[in-house]
C-alpha atoms as a printed R data frame, in Angstrom:
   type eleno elety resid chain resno       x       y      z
1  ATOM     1    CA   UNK     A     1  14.527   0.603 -0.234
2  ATOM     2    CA   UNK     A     2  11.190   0.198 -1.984
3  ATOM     3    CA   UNK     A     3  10.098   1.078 -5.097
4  ATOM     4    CA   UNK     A     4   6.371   1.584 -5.851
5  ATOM     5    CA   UNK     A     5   6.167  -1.255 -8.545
6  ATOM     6    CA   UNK     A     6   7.610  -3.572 -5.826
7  ATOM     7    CA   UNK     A     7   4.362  -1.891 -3.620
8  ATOM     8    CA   UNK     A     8   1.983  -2.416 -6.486
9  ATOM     9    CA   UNK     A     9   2.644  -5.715 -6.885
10 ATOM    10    CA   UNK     A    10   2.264  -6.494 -3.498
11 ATOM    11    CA   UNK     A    11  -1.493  -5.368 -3.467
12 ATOM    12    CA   UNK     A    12  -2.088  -6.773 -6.759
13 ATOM    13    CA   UNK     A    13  -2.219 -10.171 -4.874
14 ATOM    14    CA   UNK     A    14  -5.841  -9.584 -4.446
15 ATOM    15    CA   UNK     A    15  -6.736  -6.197 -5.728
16 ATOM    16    CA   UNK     A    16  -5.328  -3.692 -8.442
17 ATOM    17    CA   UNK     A    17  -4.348  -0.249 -7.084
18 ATOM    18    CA   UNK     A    18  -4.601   2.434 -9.426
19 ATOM    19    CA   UNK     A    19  -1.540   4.534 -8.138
20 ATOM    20    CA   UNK     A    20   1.252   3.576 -5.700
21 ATOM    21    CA   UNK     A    21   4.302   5.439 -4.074
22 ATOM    22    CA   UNK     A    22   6.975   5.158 -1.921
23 ATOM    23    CA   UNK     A    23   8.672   8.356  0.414
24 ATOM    24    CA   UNK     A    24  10.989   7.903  3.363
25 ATOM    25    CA   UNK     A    25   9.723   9.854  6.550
26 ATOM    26    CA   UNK     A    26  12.310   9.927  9.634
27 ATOM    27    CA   UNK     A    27  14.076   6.819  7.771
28 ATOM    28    CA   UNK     A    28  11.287   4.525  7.034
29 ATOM    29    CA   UNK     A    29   9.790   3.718  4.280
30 ATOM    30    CA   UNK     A    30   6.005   5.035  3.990
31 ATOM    31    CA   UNK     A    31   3.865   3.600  0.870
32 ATOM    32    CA   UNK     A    32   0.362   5.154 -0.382
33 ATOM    33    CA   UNK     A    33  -1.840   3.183 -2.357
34 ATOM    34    CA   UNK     A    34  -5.329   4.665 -3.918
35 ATOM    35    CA   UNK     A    35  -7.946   2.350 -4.790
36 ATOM    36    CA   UNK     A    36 -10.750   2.731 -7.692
37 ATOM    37    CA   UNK     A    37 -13.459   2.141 -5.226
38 ATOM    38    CA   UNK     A    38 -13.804   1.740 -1.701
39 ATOM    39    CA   UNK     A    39 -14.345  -1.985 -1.343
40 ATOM    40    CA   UNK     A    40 -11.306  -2.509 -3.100
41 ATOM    41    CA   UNK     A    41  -9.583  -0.616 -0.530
42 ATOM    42    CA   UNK     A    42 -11.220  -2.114  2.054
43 ATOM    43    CA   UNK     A    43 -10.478  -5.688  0.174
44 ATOM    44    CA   UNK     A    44  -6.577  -4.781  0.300
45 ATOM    45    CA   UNK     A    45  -6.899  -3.465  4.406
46 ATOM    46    CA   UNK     A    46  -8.553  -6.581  5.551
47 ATOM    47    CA   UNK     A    47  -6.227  -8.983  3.042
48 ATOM    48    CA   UNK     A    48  -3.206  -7.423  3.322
49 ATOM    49    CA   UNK     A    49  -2.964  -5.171  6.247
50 ATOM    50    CA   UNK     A    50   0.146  -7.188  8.835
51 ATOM    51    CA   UNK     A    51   1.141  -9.628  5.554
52 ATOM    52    CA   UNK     A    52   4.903  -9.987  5.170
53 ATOM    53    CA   UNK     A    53   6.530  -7.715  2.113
54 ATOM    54    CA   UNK     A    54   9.886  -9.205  0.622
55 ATOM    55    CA   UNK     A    55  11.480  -7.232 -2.020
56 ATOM    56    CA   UNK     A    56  14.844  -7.763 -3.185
57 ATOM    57    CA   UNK     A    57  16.070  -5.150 -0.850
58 ATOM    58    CA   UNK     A    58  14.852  -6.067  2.675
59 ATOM    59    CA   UNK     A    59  12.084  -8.333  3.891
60 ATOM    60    CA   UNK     A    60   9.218  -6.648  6.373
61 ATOM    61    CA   UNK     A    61   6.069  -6.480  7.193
62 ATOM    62    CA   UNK     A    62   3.411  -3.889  6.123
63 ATOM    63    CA   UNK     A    63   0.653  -2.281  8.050
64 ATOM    64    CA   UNK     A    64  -2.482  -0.866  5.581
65 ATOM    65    CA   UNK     A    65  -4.873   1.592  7.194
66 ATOM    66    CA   UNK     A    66  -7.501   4.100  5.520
67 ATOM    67    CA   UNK     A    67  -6.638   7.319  5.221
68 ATOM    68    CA   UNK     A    68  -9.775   9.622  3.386
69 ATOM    69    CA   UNK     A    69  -9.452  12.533  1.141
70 ATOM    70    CA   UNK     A    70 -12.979  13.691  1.194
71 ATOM    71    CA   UNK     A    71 -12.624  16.745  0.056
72 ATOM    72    CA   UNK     A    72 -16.353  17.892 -0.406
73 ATOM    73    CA   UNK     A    73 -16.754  21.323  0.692
């Protein structure tokens, strides 16, 4: 179990995400973090991405890729 303040703080180790969440898919745990810009972002994939996650729950470790949401027509 993970809850998306337990996700936020995670990231906040080097950047601040503006929105977090937490879903299960097929029984794990899948988090989404958006960024203000995209050198924050990039700041959390390259600082964060493989990094160990402990929450009072379980202890794990997280994989951060980009996902975009260009949506320009």
């Amino acid at each position: 179990m993970c809850l998306p303040s337990l996700l936020q703080d995670h990231f906040r180790q080097c950047v601040k995400p503006c929105f977090t969440e937490v879903y299960r898919d097929r029984g794990e745990a899948i988090g989404v973090a958006e960024f203000e810009t995209m050198e924050e972002m990039r700041t959390a994939i390259r600082r964060l991405d493989d990094t160990e996650f402990k929450n009072p729950f379980e202890k794990s470790y997280i994989r951060i890729t980009e996902v975009s949401n260009d949506v320009r027509r």
